[in-house]
N, C-alpha and C positions, 0 to 999 in steps of 0.2 A: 272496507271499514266504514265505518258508520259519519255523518259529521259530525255526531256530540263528542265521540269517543277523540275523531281526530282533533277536534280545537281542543278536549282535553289536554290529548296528548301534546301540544305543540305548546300549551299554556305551560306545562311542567316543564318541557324542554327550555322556554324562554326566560321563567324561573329563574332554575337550575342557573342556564350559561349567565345571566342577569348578575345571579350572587357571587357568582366566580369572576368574572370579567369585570374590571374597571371600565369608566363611562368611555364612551366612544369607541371602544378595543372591538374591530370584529376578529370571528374564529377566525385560527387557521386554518386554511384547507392545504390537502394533499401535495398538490402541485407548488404550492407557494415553500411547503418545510421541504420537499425536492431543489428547489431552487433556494433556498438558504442554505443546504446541504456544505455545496462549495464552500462555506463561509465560516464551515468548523473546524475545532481544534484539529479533531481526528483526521479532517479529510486533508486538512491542511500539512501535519505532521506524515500524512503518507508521500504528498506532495512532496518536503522536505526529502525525505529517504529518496527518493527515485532522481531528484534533481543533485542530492550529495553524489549518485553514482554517476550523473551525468557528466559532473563536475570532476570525475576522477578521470573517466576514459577522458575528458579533454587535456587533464595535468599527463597524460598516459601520451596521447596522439602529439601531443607539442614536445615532450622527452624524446621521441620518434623524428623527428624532424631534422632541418639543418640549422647548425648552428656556427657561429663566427665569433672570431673574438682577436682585439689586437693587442701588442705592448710595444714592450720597450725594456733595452735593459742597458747600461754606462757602465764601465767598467777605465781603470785606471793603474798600469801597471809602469813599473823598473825594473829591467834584468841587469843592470850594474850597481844596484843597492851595496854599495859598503866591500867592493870585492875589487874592485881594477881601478886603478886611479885613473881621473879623465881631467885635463888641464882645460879651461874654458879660454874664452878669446883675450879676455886681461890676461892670461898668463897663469892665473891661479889653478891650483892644482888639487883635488879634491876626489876625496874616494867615493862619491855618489854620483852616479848616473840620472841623465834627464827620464821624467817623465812621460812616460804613453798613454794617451786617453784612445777611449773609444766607444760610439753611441751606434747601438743597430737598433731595428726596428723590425719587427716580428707580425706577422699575421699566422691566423690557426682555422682551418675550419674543418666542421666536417660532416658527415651525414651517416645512419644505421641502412647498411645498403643489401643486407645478407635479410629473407623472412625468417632466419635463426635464430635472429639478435634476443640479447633480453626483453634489448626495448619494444621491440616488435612484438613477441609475447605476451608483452604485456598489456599492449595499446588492444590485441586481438583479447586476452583476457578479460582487460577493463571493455570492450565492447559487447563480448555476453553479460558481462555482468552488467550493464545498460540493458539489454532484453530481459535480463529476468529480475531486473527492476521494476521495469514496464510492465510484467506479468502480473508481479507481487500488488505493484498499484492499480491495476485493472480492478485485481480479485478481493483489495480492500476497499476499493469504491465500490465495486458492485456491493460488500456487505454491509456493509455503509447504508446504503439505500435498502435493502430487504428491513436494517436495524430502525430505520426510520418508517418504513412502512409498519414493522411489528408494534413500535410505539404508539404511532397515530393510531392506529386500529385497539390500542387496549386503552386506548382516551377515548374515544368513541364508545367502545364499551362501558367506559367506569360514566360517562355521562347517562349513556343510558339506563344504565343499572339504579344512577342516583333518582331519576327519575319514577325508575320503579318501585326504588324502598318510598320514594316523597309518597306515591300513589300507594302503596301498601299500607304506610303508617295512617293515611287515608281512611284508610279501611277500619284499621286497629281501630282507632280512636270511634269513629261513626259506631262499631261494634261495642266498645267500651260503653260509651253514651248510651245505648241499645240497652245494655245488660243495666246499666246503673236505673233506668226508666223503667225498666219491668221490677226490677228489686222493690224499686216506691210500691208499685200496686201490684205487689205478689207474686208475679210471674216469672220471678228467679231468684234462685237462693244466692248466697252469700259465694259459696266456692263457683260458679259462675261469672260473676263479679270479680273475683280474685283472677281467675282465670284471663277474662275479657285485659285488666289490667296486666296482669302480667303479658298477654301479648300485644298488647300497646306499648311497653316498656321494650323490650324484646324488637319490634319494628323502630322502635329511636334508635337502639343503639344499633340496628342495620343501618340507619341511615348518618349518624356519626360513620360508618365502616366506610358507607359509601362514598362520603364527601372525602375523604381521609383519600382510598382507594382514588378517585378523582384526583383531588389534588397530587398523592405522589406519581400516577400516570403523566399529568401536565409536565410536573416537575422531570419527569425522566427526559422525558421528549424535548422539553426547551435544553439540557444539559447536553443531549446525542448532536442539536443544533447548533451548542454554544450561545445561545440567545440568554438575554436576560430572565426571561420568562413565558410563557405563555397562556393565555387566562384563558381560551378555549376553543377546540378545535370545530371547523363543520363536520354535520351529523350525515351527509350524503355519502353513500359507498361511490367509490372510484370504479371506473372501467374494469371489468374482468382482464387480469392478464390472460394474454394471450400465450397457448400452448403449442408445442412443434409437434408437427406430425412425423409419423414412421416406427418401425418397429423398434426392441429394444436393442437387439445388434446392431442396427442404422445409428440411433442414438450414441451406442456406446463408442462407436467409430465416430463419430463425430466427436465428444468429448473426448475422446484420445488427441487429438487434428486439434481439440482447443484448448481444451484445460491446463491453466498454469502451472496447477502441478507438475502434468507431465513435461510438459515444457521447459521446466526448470530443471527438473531432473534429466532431460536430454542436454541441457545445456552445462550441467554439471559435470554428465560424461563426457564431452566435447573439453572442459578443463583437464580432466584426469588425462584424458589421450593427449593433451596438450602438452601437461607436466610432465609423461612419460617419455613423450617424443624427445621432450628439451634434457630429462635427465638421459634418456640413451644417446643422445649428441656429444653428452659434456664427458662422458663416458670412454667413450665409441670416438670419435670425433679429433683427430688430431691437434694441436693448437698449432696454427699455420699462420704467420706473419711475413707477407710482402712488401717489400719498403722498398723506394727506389728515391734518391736523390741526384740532383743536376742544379752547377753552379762554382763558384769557387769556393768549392770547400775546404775544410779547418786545413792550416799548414803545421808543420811540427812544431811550431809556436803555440799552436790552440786558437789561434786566430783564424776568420773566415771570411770571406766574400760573399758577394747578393748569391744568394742559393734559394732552390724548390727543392720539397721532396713530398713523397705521398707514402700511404702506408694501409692495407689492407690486413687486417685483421679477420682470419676466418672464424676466432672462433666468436669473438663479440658480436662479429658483422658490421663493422665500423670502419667506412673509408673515409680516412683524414689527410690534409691536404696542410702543408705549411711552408711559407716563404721569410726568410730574414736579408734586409739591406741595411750592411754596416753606412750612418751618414755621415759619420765621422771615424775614422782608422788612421792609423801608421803611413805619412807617407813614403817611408821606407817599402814597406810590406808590399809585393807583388804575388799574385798567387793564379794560378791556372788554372782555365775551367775546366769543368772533369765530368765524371759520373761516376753511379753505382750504385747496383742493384743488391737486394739480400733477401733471399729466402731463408726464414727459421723453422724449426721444424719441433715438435714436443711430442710424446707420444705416451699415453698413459698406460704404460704395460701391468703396472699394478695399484691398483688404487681402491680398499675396501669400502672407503667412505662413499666415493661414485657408485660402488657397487650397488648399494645398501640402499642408495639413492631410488638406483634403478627398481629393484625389488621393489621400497616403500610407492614408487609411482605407480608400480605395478598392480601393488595391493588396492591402492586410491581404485585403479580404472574396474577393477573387481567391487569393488565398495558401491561406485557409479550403480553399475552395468546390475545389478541389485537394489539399490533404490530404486532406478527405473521400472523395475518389475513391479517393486511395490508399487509404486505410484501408479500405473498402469492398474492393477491390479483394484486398490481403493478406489481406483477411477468409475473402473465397471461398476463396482460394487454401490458405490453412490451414486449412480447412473440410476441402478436399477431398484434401490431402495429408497428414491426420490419418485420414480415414476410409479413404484407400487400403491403410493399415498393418496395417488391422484381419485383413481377408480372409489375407494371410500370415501373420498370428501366431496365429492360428486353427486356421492347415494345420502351424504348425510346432510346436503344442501339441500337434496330434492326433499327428504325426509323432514325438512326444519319448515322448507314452504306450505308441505302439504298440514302441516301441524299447527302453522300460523293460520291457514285455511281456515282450518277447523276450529281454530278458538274465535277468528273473526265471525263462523257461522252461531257458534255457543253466545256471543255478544249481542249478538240479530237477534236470536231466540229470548234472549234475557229481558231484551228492551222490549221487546212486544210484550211480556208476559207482566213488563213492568206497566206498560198502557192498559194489561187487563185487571191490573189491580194482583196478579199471580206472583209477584216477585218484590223485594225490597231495594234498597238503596245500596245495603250490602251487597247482594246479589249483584249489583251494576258493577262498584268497586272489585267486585272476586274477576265477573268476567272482564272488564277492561285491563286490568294488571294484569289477567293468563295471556290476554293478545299482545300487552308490552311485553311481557315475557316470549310469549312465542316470537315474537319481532328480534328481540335480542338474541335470540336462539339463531335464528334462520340469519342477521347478517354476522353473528359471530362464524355461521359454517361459512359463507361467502367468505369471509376474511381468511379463515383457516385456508380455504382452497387457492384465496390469491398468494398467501404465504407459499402455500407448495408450490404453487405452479414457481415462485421468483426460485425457490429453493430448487427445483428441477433445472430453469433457468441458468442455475450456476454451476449444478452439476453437471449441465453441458457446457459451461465454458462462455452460454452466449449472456457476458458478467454487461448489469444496467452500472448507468451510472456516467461518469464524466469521459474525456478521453484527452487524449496526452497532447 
């Protein structure tokens, strides 16, 4: 490109960013709205979501655990209330019997000891549902980042676009001027004039389009940020994304191996088989409780001495442990230490509702085991209607340079012909605006291909962006 053309150019671009930008503001570049990325609503509310399920497996894993707990319970009893007369040491003779107090003290503990429990279940439930949090957030951050690259890249355009209506209306006007000067001394009629005006008028209101376009580009892009504003971005293309090699079956087995989707969807069947297992348990599954106590226990009064017992519960899966020591009782009261064991036993010979259970889990792990395929399925298919984009936008890059080529050589040719006295000042403005133009062309296709290529990127699974 020539140097009048380029300090042209850069004067328009200085312009431009000049009346957009308040004093001291420099652009944005790429790497800087990447790094404020973190700092948005969006990314931030994805954040929330994945940290809510975090926050569940942990209320999940501590339900799981062992727990303790102590009391206490007084009690105060008369078995001669109003029925045997009882004569006291004065003599007195009276049909109420003395009072029996008594204070025990109780401890409880216990632990989900069976991987059948609920709670278990659950603690394993709420732990997929932590990975395919983790998935979901990968795959909103990574979209995240393509959404901020598509922004930046259509502010870059609209600056340059304004550049080209400021440099066309350029033209307009020099050509207006042009026609109204030949009008004075006869050299154009009246609808030439009209014409020249009308496309002077025509190139304003382009560039009202343009500023407009501009402006709501900035505006999108500071909102996808969360930023107050942004008054304008650098006009420099970013590094080519870089693209994975291999063919398209390689690929697509790769994105199987990554993509959230499917991922989710495997961790969905791994629920269904989950809920299935637990409703054929509840089903299927006897309700078995072993309890064993040792201590002096309750005498034909109701009354007890320090005692342990424990108690397994097969179907909860809950082995609980509890001790009581009376610290005050009857010193009457003697009681003998003993034991005893107890096996209960329950057996659900008929029950529609379990049934019904079973079947509805059944149908779940069918419902899975079918998503899966779909996802699988959309997987390839985005796999391979990601990577068919590439090969066009490639050809249509090379197609954009070779084109700017050519208007940079039509520009050379212009300006010489302008040193021989062969060409006017139009002529100059026509060819510098086809090479702004051919420039916009050629990094708009770069930008189109780095789009694909992130979009390829996510169709494999390999998602940009933050990490956990």
């Amino acid at each position: 490109m020539s140097g009048r053309f380029l300090a042209l150019t850069l004067a328009l671009l200085a312009s431009t960013l000049a009346a957009a930008a308040p004093p001291g503001s420099a652009p944005l570049t790429l790497s800087a709205a990447l790094q404020d990325l973190p700092s948005s609503l969006a990314w931030k509310s994805a954040m929330a979501q994945y940290q809510a399920a975090v926050a569940a497996q942990q209320a999940a894993d501590a339900a799981l655990g062992f727990s303790f707990s102590a009391g206490a319970s007084a009690s105060a009893s008369n078995s001669n209330l109003y029925d045997t007369p009882v004569t006291n040491a004065f003599g007195v003779t009276s049909k109420s019997g003395s009072w029996e107090s008594a204070l025990t003290a109780t401890a409880k503990a216990s632990v989900d000891l069976l991987p059948w429990s609920p709670s278990a279940y659950s603690a394993r439930s709420a732990a997929r549902s932590v990975a395919r949090a983790a998935l979901a957030l990968k795959s909103a951050q990574s979209a995240l980042v393509t959404a901020v690259y598509g922004d930046y890249f259509t502010a870059q355009q609209a600056t340059f676009k304004l550049s080209l209506a400021e440099l066309q209306l350029r033209s307009a006007q020099l050509a207006y001027q042009t026609a109204l000067a030949q009008h004075r001394v006869g050299q154009a009629d009246t609808q030439q004039v009209t014409s020249a005006l009308a496309a002077q008028q025509s190139a304003q209101a382009s560039l009202a389009s343009a500023r407009a376009s501009l402006s709501s580009a900035l505006a999108t892009l500071a909102d996808q940020l969360s930023l107050p504003g942004v008054a304008s971005v650098d006009l420099s293309l970013p590094s080519p994304v870089a693209l994975p090699s291999g063919t398209l079956a390689q690929l697509t087995a790769q994105a199987q191996r990554r993509r959230s989707k499917v991922l989710e969807a495997r961790s969905s069947l791994r629920d269904a088989q989950a809920s299935l297992q637990e409703a054929r348990l509840a089903r299927f599954l006897p309700a078995l409780t072993l309890s064993a106590d040792y201590g002096q226990l309750s005498s034909s009064s109701g009354s007890s001495g320090p005692s342990l017992s424990a108690s397994l519960d097969f179907t909860s899966g809950a082995l609980s442990f509890s001790a009581s020591d009376p610290l005050v009782q009857p010193s009457s009261q003697t009681l003998a230490t003993s034991a005893a064991f107890t096996l209960a036993a329950q057996f659900n010979l008929f029950s529609p509702q379990l049934s019904a259970a079973v079947g509805q889990a059944a149908s779940g792990v069918t419902s899975a085991q079918l998503a899966l395929q779909q996802a699988s399925s959309a997987v390839a298919l985005a796999v391979q209607s990601a990577l068919a984009v590439i090969p066009p936008d490639r050809l249509a890059v090379t197609a954009a340079r070779t084109a700017l080529e050519a208007a940079r050589q039509a520009l050379a040719i212009t300006q010489a012909r302008i040193r021989a006295g062969l060409a006017t000042q139009s002529d100059l403005l026509a060819a510098q605006a086809s090479v702004l133009s051919d420039q916009i062309a050629r990094d708009g296709a770069l930008q189109s291909l780095d789009l694909a290529s992130l979009q390829l990127l996510d169709a494999l699974g390999r998602y940009q962006g933050g990490s956990l």
